[in-house]
N, C-alpha and C positions, 0 to 999 in steps of 0.2 A: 505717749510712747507706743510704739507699735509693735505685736508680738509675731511671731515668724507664721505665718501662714500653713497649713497644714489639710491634710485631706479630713473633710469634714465625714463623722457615722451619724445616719440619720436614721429619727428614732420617731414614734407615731404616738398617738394619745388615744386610750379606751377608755371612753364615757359610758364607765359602770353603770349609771343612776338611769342610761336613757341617751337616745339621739334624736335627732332633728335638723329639718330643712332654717329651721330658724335657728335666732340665739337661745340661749336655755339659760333664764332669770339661776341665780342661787352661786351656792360654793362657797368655801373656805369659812364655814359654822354656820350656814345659811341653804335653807331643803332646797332641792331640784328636781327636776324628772324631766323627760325628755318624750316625745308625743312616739315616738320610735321605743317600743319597753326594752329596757335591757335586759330581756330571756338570755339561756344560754346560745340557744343556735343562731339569735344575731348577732353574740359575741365572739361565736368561733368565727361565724363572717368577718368580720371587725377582724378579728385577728387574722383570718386567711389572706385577706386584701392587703394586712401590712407586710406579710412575709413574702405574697406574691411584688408588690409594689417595689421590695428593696428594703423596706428599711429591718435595721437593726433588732430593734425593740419596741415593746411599748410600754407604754408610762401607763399602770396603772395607781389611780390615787388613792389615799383614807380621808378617811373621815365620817363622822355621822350622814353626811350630806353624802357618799357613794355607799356602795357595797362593800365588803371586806376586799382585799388586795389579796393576801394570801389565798385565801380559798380561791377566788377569780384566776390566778394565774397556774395552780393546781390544776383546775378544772381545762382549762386551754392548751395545757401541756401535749396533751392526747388530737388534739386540732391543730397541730403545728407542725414541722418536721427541725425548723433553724431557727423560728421568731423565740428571742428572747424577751424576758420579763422583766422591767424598769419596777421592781412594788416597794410602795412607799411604805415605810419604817417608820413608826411614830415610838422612838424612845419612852421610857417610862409607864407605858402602858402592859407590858409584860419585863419577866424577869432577862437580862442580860443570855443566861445561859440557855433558857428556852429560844430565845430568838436565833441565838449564835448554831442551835440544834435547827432548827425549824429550814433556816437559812442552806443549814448542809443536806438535811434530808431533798431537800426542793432541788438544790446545784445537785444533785446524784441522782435523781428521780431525771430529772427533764436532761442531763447528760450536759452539763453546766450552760443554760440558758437564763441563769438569775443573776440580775444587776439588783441594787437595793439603791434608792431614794429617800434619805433619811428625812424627815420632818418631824423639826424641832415642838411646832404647834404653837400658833401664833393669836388664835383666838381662846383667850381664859373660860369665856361661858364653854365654848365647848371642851377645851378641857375638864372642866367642872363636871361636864353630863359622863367622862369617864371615870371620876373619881379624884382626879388629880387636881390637887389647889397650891399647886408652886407657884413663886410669879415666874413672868421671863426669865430675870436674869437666874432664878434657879433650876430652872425648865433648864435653859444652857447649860450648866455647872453638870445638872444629872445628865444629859446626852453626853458631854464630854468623858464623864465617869463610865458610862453603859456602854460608849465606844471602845472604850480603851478597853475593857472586861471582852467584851463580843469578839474583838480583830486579835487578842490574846488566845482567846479558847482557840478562836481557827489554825495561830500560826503555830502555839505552842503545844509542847508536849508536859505530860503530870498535871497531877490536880494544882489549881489556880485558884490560892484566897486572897479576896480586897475585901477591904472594910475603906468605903468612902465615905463620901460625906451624906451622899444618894444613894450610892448602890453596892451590897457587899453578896458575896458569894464566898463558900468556902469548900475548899476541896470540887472545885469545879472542873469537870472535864467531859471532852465527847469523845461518845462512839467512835465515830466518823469524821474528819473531818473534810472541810470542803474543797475541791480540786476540779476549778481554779476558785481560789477564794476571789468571792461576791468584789467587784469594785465601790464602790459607796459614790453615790452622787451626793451633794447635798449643797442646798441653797439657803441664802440668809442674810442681810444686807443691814443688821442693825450690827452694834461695836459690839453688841457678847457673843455675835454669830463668827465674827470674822476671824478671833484666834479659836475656836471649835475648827471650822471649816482646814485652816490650816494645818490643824494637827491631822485630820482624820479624812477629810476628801481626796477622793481620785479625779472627781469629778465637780468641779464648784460651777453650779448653774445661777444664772440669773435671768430674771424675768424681761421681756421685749420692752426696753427703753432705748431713747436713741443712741446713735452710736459714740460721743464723748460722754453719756452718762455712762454708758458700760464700759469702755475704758477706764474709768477713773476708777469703779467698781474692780474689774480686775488686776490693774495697778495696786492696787488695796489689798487683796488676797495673796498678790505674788510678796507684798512686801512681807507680811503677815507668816507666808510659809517660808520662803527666805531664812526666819529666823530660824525655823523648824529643820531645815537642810531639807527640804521637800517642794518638788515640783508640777503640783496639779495638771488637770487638763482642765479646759473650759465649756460649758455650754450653756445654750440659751432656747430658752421657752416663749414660742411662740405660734399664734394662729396664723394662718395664710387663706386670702384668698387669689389665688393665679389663674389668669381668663388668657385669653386667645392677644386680643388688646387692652388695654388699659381702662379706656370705657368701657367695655363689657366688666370687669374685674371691681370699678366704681358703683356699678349700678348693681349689683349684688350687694356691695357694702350699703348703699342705697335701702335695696329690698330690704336686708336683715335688720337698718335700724325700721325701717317703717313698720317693722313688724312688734317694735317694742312696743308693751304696754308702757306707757309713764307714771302708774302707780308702779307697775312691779320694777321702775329705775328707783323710785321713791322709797318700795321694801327694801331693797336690796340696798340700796346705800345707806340708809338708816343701818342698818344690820353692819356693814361694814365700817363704820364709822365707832363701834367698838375695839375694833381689832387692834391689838396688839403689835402688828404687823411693820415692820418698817419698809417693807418691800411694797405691802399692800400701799401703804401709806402713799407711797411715791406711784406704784400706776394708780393710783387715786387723784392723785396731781395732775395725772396727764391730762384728763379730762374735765379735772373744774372748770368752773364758769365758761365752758365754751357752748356754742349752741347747740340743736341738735340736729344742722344741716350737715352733711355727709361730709364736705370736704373740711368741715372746720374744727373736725376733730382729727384730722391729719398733723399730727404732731413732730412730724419729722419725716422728710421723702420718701411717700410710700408705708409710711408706717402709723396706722390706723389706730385710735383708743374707746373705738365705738364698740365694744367689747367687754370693755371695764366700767360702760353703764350698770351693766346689769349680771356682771360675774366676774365674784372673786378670785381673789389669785391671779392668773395669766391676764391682761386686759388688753392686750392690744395682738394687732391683726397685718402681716404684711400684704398692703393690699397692691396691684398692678398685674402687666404684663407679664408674662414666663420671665422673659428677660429684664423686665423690670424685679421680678424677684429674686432672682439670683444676684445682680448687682448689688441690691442692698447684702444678701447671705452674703455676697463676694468683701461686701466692705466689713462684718462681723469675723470673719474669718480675715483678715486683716490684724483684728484688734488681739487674737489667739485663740479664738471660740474654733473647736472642733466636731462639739457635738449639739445636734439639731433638733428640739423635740416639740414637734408640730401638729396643728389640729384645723379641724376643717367642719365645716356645718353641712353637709351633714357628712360624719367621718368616714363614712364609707365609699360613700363614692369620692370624697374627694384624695382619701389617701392613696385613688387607684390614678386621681388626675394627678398628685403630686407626682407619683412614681412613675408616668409618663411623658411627663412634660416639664418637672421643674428638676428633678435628680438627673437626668439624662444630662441638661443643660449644664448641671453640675460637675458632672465627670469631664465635659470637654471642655472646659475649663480646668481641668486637673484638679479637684478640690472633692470628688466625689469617684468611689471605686464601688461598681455593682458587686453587687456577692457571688459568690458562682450559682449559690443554690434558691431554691424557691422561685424561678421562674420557668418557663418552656424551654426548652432548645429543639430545633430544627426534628428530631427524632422523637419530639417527645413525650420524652421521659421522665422529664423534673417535675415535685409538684409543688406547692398546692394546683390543684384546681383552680381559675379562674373563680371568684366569686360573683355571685349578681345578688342585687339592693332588691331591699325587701322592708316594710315599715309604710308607716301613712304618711302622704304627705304635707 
């Protein structure tokens, strides 16, 4: 079934840990770094280039494997004027009411620029190295409980006591509360993620698989919130590489696998073959047994899994033409995907090519509205500042 098409918000990815001309081995309970250090003033760069580009937000992540998200989009706040902050929420690791604080102080400080990313946490070892030894399905059971405490404190008034089964607070209440209360993204693609997601997302993401796997995925979530009388929005994570032609845009996917070590495919999937993951699981599928020539991990027109050799989580790449990439966005937006959250090697310059060459394309197609703010105008006056790239290559 097909859901009504809609103008897509497009959103960008900061690689806390580090950037690079190449791929960058690790992620999702597994080290990384990035030959480009992620200092602060490459990352106001990073950041200046996505608000100047257009987009929305950026996605920053957690985990052992990055820097904190909180502190990171704090610290950016002041290197911004409109970019908002995608930062990822890992339930359970702090108290319900701290977070729902944390959340409000940040939306009133940056002048409401905080989206939240909830992340259930899908690898046990790493949950472990926090302290926490739930399995999955109770990892789910407490996010469920920690939501429902968190989007209470923001909407309600008087003190607010739960005794769950995870999480209890008593006489709970904030200062402040937050205006506009935080949307919540949140992705999850096993059976205890899918009635969580429904009760509690604004935003139900899923990772770059082809387009009837992500229908059938979002068919599942609509059915799921249905019961809930609540109507999500959708979005999907992915890499892109967009060239001039299609061969140029190949031979980039080219260059970046030839740059893989094949031991650090061999770390990396060994490590990943832990996980918990049911998302991980399936872009793990993308790329089994296939080789390691370029076009033969093309696993759906234009849609590349050479990615998910060697880095968890997101694995795959839309690789083609400007117009070769928007086609495919045009067929995801299609399916009800509104929101776009994209990464590029090396992120900085490429979020300045997305934001001239693939977002433009997007709007004349009606699918894509520039923001008024964070660019030039003819007098100008708007900022940021252009950024320029900096790092080794």
């Amino acid at each position: 079934m097909t859901g009504r098409r809609g103008t897509i918000t497009a959103h960008w990815f900061l690689p806390t840990y580090g950037d690079s001309r190449g791929l960058i081995a690790g992620g999702h309970g597994t080290g990384m770094a990035g030959d480009r250090v992620g200092t602060l003033p490459y990352l106001r760069q990073l950041a200046q280039a996505a608000e100047y580009s257009g987009f929305e937000s950026m996605l920053i992540p957690t985990g052992l494997w990055c820097e904190d998200a909180w502190v990171t989009a704090a610290l950016l706040t002041e290197a911004t004027s409109t970019l908002k902050f995608l930062v990822a929420l890992r339930p359970g690791l702090m108290s319900p009411t701290l977070a729902a604080q944390m959340a409000s102080t940040l939306q009133w400080q940056s002048q409401g620029r905080l989206l939240l990313n909830v992340v259930t946490g899908g690898e046990a070892h790493e949950q472990a190295a926090y302290g926490d030894d739930l399995d999955k399905a109770a990892r789910y059971a407490r996010c469920d409980e920690f939501l429902d405490i968190v989007t209470r404190l923001w909407r309600e008034d008087g003190p607010l006591t739960v005794t769950g089964e995870h999480e209890h607070v008593s006489g709970a209440s904030l200062q402040r509360r937050p205006a506009p209360v935080p949307p919540l993204y949140f992705g999850g693609s096993s059976a205890e993620a899918g009635p969580v997601a429904a009760r509690h997302a604004d935003v139900y993401l899923t990772w770059g698989e082809p387009v009837p796997a992500v229908a059938e995925k979002l068919q599942w979530i609509r059915g799921l919130a249905r019961r809930q009388d609540r109507t999500p929005e959708f979005g999907i994570r992915l890499h892109v590489i967009s060239r001039d032609t299609s061969e140029e845009a190949w031979a980039e996917a080219d260059r970046l696998l030839r740059g893989i070590d094949p031991a650090e495919v061999d770390r990396v999937q060994q490590n990943l073959a832990r996980s918990q993951s049911e998302g991980q699981r399936r872009m793990s599928e993308l790329h089994a047994g296939r080789t390691r020539d370029v076009r033969s991990l093309e696993v759906a027109p234009n849609l590349w899994a050479g990615v998910g050799l060697v880095r968890g989580g997101a694995g795959t790449a839309l690789v083609g033409s400007h117009d070769e990439v928007v086609d495919r966005i045009a067929e995801y937006a299609d399916l009800g995907i509104t929101h776009l959250i994209l990464s590029g090697y090396p992120h900085l310059e490429e979020s300045l090519r997305v934001g001239e060459e693939v977002l433009p394309r997007l709007g004349e197609r009606g699918l894509w509205n520039a923001p008024d703010a964070g660019r030039y105008t003819e007098t100008g006056q708007s900022e940021p500042a252009v950024p320029f790239a900096v790092g080794a290559r």
